[in-house]
PDBQT receptor file of N, H, CA, C and O in Angstrom, charges set to zero:
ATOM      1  N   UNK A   1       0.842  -1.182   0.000  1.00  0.00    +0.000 N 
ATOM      2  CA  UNK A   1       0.000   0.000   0.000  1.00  0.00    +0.000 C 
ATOM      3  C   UNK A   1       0.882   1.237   0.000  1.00  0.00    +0.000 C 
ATOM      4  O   UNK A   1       1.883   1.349   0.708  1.00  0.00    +0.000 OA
ATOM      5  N   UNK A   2       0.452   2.128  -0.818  1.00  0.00    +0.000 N 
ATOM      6  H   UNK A   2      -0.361   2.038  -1.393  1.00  0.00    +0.000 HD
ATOM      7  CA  UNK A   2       1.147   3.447  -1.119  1.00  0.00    +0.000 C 
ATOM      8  C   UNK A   2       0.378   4.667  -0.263  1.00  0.00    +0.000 C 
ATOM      9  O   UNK A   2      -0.633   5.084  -0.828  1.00  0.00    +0.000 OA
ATOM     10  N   UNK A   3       0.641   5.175   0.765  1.00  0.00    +0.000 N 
ATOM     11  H   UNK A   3       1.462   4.837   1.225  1.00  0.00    +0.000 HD
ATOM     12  CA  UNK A   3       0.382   6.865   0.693  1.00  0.00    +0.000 C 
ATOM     13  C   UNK A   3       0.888   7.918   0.572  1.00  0.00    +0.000 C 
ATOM     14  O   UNK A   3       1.913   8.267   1.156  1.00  0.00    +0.000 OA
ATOM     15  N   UNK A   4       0.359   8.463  -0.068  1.00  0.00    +0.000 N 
ATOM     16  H   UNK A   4      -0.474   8.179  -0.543  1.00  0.00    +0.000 HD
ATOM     17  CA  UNK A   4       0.830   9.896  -0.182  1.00  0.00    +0.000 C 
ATOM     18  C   UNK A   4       0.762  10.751   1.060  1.00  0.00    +0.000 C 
ATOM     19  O   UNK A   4      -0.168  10.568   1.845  1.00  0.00    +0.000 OA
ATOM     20  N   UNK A   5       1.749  11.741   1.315  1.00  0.00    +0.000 N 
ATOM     21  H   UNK A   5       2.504  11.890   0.678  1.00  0.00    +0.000 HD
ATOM     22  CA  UNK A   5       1.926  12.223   2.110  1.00  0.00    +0.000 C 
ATOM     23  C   UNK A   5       1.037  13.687   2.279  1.00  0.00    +0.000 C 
ATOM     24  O   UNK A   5       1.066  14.361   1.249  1.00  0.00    +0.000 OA
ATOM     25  N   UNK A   6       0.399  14.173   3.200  1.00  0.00    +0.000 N 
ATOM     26  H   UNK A   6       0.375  13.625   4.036  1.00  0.00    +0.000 HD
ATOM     27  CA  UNK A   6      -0.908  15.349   2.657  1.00  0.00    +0.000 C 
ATOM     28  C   UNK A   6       0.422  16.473   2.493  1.00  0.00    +0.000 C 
ATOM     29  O   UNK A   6       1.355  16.859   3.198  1.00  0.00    +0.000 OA
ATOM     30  N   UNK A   7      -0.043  16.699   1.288  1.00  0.00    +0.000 N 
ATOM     31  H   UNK A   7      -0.801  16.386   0.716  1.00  0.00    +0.000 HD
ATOM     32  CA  UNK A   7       0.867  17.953   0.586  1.00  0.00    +0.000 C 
ATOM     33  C   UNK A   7       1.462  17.578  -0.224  1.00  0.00    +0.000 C 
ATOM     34  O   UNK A   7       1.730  18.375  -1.123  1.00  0.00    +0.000 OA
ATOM     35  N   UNK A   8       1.872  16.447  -0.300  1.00  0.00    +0.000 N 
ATOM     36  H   UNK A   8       1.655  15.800   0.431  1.00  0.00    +0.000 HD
ATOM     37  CA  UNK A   8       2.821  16.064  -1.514  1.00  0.00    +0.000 C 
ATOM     38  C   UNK A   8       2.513  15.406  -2.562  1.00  0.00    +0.000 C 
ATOM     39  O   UNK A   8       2.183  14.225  -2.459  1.00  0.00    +0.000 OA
ATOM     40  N   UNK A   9       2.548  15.870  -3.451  1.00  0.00    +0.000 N 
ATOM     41  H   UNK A   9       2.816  16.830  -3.535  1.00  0.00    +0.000 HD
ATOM     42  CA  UNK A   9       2.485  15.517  -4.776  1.00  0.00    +0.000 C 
ATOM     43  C   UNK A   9       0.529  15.035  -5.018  1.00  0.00    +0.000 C 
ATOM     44  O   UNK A   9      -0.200  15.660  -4.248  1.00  0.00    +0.000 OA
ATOM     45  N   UNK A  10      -0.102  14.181  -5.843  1.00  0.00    +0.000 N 
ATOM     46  H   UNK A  10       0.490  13.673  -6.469  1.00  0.00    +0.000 HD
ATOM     47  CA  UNK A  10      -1.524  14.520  -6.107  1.00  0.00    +0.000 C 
ATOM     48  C   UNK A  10      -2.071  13.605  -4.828  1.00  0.00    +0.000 C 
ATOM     49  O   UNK A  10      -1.999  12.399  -5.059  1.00  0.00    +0.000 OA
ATOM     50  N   UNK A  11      -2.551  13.923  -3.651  1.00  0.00    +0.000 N 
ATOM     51  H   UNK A  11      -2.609  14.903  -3.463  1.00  0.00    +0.000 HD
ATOM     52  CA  UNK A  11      -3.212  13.343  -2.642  1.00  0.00    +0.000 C 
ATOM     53  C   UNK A  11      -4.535  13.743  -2.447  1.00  0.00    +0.000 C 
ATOM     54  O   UNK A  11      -5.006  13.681  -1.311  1.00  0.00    +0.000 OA
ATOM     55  N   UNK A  12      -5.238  14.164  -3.428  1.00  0.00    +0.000 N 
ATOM     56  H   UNK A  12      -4.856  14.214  -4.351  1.00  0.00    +0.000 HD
ATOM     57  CA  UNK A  12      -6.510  14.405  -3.753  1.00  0.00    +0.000 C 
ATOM     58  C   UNK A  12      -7.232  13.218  -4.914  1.00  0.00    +0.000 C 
ATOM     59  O   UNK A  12      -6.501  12.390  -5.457  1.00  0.00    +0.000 OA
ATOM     60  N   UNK A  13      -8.831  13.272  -5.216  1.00  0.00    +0.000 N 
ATOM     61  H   UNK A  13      -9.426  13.945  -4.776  1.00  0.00    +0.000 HD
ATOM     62  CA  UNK A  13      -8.748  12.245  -6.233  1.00  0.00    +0.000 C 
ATOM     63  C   UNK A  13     -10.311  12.524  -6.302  1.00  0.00    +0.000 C 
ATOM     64  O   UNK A  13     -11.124  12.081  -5.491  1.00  0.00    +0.000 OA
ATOM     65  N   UNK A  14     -10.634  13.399  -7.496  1.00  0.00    +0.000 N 
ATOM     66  H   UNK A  14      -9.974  13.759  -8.156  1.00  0.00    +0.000 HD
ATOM     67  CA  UNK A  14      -9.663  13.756  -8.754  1.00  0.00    +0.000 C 
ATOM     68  C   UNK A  14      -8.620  14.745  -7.892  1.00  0.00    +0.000 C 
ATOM     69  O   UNK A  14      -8.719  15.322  -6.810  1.00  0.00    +0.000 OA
ATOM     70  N   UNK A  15      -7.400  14.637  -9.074  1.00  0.00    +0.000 N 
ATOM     71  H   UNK A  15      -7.320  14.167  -9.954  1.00  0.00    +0.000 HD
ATOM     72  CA  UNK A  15      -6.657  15.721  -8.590  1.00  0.00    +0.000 C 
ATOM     73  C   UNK A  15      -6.831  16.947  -9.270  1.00  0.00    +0.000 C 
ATOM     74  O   UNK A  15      -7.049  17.293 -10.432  1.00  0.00    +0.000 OA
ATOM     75  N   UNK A  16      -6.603  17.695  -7.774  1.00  0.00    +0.000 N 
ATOM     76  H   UNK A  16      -6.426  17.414  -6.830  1.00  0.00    +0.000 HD
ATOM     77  CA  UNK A  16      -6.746  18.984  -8.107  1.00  0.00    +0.000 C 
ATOM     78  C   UNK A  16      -5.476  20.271  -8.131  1.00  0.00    +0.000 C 
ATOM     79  O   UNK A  16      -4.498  20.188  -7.388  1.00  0.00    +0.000 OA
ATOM     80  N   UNK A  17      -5.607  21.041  -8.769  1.00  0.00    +0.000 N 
ATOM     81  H   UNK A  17      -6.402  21.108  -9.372  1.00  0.00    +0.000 HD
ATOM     82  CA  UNK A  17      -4.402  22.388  -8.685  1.00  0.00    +0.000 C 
ATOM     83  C   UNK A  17      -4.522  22.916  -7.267  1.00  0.00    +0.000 C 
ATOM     84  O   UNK A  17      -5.574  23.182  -6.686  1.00  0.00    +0.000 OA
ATOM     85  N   UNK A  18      -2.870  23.066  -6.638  1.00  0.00    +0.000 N 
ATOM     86  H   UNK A  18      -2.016  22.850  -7.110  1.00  0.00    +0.000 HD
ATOM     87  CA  UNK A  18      -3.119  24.033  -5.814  1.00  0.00    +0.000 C 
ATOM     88  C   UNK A  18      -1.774  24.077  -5.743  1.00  0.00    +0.000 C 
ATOM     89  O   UNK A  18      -0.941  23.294  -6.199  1.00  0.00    +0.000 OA
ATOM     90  N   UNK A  19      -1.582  25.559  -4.822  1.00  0.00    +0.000 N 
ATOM     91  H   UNK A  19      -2.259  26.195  -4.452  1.00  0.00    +0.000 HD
ATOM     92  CA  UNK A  19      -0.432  26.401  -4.550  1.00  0.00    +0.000 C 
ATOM     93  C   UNK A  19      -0.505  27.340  -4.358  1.00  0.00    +0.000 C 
ATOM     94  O   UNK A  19      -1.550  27.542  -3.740  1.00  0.00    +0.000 OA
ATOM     95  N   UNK A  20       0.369  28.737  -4.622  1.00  0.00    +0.000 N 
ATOM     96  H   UNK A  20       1.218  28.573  -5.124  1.00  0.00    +0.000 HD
ATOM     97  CA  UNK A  20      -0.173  30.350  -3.987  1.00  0.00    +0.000 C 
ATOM     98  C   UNK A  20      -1.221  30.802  -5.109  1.00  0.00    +0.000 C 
ATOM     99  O   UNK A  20      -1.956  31.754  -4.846  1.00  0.00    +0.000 OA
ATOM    100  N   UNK A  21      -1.274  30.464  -5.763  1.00  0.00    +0.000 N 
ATOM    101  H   UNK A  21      -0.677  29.691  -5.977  1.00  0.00    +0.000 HD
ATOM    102  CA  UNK A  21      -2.106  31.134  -7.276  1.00  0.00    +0.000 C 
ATOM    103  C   UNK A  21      -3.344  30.612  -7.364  1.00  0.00    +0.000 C 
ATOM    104  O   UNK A  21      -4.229  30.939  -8.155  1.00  0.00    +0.000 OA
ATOM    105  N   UNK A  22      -3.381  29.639  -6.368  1.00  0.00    +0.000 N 
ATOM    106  H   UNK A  22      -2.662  29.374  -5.725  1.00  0.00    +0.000 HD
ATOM    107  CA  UNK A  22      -4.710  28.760  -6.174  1.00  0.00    +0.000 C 
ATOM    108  C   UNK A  22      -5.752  29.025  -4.802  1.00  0.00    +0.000 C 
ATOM    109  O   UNK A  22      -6.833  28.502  -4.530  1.00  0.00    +0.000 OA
ATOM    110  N   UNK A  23      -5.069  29.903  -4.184  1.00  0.00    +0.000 N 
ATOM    111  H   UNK A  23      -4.191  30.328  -4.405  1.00  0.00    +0.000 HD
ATOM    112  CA  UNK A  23      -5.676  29.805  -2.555  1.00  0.00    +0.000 C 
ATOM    113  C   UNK A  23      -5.827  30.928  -2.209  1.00  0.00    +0.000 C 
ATOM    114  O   UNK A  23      -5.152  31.799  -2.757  1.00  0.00    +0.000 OA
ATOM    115  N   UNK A  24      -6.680  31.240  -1.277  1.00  0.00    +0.000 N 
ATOM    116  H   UNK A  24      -7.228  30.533  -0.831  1.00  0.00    +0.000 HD
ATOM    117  CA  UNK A  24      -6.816  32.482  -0.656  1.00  0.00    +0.000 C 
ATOM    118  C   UNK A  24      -6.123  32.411   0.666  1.00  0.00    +0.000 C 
ATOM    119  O   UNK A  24      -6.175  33.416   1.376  1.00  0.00    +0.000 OA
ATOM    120  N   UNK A  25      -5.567  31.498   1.034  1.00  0.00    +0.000 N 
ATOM    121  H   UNK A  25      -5.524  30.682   0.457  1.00  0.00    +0.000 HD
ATOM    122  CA  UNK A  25      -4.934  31.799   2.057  1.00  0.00    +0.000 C 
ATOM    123  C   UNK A  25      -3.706  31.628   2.192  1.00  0.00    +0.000 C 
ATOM    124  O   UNK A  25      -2.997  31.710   3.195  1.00  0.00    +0.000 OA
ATOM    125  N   UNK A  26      -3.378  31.287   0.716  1.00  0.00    +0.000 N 
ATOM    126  H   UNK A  26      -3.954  31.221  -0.099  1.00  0.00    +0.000 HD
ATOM    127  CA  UNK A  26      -1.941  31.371   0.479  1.00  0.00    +0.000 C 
ATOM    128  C   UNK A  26      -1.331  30.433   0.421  1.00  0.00    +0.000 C 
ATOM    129  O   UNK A  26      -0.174  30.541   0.013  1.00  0.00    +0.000 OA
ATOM    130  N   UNK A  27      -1.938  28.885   0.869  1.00  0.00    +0.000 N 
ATOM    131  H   UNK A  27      -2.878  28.798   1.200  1.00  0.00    +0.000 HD
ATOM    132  CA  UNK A  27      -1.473  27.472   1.493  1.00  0.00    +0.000 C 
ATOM    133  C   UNK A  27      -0.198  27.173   0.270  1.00  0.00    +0.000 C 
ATOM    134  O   UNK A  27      -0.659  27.593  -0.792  1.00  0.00    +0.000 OA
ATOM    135  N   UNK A  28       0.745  26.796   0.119  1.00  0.00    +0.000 N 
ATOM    136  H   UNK A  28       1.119  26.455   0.981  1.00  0.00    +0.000 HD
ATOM    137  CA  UNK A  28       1.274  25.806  -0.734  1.00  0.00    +0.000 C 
ATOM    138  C   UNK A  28       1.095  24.268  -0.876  1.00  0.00    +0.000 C 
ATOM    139  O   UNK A  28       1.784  23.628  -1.671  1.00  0.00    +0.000 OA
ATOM    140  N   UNK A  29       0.106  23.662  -0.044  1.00  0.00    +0.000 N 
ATOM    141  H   UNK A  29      -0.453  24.182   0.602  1.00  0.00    +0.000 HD
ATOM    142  CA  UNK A  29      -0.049  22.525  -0.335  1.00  0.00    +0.000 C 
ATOM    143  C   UNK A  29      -1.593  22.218   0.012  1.00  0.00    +0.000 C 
ATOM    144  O   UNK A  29      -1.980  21.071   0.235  1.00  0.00    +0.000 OA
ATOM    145  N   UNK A  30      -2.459  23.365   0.038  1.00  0.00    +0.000 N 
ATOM    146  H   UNK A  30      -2.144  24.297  -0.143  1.00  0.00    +0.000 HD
ATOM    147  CA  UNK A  30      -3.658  23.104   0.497  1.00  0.00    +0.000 C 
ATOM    148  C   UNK A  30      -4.600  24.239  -0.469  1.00  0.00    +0.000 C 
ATOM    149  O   UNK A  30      -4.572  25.469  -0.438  1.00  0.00    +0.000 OA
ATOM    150  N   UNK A  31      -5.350  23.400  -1.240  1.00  0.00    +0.000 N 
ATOM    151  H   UNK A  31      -5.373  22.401  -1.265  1.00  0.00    +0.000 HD
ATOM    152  CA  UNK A  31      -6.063  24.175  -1.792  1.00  0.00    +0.000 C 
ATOM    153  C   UNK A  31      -7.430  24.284  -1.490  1.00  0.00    +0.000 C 
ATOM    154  O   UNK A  31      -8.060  23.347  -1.000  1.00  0.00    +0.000 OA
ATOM    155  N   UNK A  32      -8.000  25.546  -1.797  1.00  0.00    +0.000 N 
ATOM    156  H   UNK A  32      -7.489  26.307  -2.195  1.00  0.00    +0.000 HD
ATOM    157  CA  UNK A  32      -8.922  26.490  -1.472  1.00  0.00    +0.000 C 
ATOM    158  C   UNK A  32     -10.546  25.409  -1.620  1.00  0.00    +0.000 C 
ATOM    159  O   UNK A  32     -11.519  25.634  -0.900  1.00  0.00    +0.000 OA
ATOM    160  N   UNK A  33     -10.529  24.621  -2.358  1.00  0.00    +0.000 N 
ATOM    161  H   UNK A  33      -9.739  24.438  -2.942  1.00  0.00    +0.000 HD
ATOM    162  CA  UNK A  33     -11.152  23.652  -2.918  1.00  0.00    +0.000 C 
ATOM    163  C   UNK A  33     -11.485  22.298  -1.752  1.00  0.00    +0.000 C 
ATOM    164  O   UNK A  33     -12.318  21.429  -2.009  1.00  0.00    +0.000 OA
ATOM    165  N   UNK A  34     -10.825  22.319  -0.707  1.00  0.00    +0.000 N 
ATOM    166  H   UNK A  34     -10.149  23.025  -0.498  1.00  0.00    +0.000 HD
ATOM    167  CA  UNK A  34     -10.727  21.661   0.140  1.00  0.00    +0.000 C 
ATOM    168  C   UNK A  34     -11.146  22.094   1.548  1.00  0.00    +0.000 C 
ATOM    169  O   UNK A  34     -11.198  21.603   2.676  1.00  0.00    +0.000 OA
ATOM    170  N   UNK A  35     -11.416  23.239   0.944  1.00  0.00    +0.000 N 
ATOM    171  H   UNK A  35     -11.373  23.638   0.028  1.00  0.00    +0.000 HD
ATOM    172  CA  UNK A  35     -12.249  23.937   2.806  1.00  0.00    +0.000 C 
ATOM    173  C   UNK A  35     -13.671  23.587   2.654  1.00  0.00    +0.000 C 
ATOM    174  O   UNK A  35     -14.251  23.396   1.585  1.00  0.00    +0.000 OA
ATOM    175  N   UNK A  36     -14.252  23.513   4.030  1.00  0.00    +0.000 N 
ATOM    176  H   UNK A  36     -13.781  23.668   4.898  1.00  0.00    +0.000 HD
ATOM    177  CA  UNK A  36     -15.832  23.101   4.119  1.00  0.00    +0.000 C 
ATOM    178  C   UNK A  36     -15.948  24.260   3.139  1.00  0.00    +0.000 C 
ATOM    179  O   UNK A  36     -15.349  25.305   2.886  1.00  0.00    +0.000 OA
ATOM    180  N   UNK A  37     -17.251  23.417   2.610  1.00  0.00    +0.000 N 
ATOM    181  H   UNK A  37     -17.737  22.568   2.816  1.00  0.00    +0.000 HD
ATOM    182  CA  UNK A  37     -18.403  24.794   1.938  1.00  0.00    +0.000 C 
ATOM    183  C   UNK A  37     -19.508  24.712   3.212  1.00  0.00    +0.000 C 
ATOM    184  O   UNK A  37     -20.556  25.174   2.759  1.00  0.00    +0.000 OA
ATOM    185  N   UNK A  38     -19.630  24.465   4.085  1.00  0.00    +0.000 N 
ATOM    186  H   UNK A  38     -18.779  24.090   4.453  1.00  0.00    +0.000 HD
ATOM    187  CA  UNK A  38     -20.624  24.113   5.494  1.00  0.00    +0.000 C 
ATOM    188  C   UNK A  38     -19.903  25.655   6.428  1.00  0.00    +0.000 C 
ATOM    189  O   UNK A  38     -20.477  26.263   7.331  1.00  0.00    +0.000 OA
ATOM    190  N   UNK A  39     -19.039  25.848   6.064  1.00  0.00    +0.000 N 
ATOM    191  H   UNK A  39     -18.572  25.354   5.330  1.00  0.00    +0.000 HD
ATOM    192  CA  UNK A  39     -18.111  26.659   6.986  1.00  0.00    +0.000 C 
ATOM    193  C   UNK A  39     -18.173  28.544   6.010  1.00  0.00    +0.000 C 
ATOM    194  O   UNK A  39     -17.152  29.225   5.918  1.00  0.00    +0.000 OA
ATOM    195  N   UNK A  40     -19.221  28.898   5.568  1.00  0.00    +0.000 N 
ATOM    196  H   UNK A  40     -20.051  28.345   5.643  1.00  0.00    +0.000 HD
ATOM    197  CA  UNK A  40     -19.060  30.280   4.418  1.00  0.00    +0.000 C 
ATOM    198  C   UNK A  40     -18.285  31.259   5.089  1.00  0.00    +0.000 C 
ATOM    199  O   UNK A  40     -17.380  31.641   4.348  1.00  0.00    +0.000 OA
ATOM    200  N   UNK A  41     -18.278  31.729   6.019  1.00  0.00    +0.000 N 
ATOM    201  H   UNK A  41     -19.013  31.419   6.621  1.00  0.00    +0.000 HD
ATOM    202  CA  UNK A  41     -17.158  32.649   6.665  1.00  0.00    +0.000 C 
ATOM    203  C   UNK A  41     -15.651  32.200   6.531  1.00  0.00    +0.000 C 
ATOM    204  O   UNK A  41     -14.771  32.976   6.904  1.00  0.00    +0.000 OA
ATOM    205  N   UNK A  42     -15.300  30.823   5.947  1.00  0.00    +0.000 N 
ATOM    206  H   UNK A  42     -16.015  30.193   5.644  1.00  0.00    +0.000 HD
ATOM    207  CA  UNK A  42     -14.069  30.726   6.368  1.00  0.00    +0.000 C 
ATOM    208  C   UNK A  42     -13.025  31.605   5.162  1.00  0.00    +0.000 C 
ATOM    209  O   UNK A  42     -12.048  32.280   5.489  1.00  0.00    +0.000 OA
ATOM    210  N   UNK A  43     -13.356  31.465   4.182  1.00  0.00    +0.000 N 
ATOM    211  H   UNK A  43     -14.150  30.917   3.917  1.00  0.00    +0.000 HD
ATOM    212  CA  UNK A  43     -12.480  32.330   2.927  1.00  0.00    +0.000 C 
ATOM    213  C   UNK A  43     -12.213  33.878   3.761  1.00  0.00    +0.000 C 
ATOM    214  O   UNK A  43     -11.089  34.258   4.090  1.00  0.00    +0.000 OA
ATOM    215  N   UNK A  44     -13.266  34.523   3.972  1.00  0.00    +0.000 N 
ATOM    216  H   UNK A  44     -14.179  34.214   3.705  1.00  0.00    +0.000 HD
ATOM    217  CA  UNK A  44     -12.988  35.916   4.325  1.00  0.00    +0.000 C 
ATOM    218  C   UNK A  44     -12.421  36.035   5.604  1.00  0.00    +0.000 C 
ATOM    219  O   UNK A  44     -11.578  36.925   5.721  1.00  0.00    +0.000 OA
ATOM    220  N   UNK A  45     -12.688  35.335   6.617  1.00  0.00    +0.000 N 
ATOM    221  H   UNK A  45     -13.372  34.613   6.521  1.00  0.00    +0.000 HD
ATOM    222  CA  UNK A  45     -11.802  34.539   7.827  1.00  0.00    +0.000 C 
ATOM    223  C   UNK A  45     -10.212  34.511   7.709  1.00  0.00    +0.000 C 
ATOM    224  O   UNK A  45      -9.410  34.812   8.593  1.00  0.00    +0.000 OA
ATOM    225  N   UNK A  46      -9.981  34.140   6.593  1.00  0.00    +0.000 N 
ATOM    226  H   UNK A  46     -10.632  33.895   5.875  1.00  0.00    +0.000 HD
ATOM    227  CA  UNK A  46      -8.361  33.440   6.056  1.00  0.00    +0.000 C 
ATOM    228  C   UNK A  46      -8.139  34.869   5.868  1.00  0.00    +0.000 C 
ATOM    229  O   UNK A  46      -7.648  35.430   6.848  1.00  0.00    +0.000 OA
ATOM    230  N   UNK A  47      -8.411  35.683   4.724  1.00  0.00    +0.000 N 
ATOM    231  H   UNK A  47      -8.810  35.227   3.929  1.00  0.00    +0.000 HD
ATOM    232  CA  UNK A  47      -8.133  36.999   3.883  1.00  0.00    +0.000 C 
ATOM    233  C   UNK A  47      -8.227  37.935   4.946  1.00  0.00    +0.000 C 
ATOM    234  O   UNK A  47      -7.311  38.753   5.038  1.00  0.00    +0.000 OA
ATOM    235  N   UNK A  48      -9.086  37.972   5.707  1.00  0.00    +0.000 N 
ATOM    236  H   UNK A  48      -9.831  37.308   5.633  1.00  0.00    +0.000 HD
ATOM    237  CA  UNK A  48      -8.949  38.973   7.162  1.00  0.00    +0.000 C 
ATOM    238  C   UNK A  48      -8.115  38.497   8.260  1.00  0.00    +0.000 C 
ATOM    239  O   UNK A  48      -8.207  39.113   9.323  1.00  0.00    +0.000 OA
ATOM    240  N   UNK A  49      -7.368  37.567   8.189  1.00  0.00    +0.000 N 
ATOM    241  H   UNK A  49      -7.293  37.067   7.326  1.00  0.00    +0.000 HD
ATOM    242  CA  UNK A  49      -6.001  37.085   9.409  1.00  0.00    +0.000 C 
ATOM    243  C   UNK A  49      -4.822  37.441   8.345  1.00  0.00    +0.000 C 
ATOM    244  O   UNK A  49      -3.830  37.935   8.880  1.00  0.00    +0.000 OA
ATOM    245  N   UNK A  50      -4.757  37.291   7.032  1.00  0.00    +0.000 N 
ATOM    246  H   UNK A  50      -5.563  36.890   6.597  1.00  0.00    +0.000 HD
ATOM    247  CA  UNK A  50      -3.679  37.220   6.469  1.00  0.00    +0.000 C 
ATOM    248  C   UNK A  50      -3.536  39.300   5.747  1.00  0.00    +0.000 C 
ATOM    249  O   UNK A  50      -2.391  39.651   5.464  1.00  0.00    +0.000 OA
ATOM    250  N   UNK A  51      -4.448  40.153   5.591  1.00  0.00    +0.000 N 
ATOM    251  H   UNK A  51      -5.379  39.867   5.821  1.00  0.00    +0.000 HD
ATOM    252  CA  UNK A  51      -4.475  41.148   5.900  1.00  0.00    +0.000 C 
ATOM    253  C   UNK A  51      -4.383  41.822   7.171  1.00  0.00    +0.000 C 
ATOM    254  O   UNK A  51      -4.028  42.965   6.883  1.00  0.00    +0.000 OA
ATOM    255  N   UNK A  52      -4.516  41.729   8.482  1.00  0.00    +0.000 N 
ATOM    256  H   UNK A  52      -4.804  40.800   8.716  1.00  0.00    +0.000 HD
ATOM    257  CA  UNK A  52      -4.066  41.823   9.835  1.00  0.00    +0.000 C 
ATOM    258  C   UNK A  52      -2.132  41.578   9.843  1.00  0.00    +0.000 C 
ATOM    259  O   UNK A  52      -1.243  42.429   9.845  1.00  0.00    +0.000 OA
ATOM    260  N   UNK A  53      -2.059  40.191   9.846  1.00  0.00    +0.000 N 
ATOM    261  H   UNK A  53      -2.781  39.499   9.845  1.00  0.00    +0.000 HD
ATOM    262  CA  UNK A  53      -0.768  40.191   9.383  1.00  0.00    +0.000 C 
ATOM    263  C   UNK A  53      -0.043  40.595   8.945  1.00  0.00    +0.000 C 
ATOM    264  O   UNK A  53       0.914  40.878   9.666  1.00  0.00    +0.000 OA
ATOM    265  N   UNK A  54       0.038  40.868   7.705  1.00  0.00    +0.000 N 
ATOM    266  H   UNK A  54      -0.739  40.637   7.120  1.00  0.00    +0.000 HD
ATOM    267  CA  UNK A  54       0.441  41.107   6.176  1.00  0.00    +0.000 C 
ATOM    268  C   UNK A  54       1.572  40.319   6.561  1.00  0.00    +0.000 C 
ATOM    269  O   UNK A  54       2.688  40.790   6.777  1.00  0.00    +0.000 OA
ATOM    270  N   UNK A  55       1.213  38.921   6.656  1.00  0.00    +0.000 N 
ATOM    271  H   UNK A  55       0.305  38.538   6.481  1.00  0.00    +0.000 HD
ATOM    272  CA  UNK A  55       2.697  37.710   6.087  1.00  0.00    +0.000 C 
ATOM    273  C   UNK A  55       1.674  36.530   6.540  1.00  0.00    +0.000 C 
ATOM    274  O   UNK A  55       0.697  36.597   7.286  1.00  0.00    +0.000 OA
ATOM    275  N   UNK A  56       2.136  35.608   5.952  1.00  0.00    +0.000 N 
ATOM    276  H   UNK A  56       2.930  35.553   5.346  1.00  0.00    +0.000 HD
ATOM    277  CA  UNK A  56       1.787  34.061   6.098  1.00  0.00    +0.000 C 
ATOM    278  C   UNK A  56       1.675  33.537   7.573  1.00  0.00    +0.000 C 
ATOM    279  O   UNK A  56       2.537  34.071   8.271  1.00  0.00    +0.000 OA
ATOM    280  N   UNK A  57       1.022  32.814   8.142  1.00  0.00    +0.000 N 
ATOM    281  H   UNK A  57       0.322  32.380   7.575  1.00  0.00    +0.000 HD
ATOM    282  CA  UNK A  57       0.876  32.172   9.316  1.00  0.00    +0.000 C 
ATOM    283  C   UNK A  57       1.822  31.208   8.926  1.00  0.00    +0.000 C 
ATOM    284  O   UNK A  57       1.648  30.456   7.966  1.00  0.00    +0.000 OA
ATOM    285  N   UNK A  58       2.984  31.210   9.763  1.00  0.00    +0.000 N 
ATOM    286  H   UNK A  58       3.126  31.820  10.542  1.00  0.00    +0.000 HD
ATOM    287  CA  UNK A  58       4.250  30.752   9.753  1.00  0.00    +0.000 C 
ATOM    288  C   UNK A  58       3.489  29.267  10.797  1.00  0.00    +0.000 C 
ATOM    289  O   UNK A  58       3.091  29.618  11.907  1.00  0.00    +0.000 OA
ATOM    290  N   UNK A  59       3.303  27.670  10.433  1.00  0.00    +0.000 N 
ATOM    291  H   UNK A  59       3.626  27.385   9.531  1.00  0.00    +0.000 HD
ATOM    292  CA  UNK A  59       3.272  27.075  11.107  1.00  0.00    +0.000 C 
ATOM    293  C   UNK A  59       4.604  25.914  11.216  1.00  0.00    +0.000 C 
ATOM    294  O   UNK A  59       5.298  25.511  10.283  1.00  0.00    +0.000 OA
ATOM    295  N   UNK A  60       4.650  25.724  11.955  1.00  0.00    +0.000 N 
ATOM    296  H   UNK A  60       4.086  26.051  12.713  1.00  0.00    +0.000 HD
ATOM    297  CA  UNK A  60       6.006  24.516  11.748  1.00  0.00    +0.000 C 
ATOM    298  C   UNK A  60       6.244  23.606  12.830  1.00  0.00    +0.000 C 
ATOM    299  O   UNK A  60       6.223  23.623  14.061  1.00  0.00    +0.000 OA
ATOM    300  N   UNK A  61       6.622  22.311  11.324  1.00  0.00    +0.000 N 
ATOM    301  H   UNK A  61       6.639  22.296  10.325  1.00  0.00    +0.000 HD
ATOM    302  CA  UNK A  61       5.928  21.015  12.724  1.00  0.00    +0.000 C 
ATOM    303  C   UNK A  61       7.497  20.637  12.596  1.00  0.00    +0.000 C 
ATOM    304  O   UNK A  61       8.324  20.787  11.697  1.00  0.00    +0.000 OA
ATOM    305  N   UNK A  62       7.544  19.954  14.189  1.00  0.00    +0.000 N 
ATOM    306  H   UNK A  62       6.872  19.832  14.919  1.00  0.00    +0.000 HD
ATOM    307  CA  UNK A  62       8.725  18.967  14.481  1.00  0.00    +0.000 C 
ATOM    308  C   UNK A  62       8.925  17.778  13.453  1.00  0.00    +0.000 C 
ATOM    309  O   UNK A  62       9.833  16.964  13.620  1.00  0.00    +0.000 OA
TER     310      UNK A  62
């Protein structure tokens, strides 16, 4: 059995595009296409933390 690792390479199915040109929140491995649609505040949510900011939510795992 093969998995793909979430972010890497096509771990969606169908696969889909994503990266900065794809997202509103800027994800590089998480596209915009993948947030609840149950959740409608969350796009302007993302765009209003990342305008507050003005830089990326720096997360980083061990």
């Amino acid at each position: 059995m093969h998995c793909t690792r979430y972010g890497q390479g096509q771990y969606t199915y169908p696969p889909i595009e994503y990266g900065l040109s794809y997202s509103v929140e800027k994800s590089l491995c998480y596209s915009d296409s993948l947030m609840s649609p149950y959740h409608p505040r969350m796009k302007s949510l993302l765009i209003n933390i990342n305008e507050r900011r003005q830089s990326k939510v720096s997360i980083n795992i061990p």
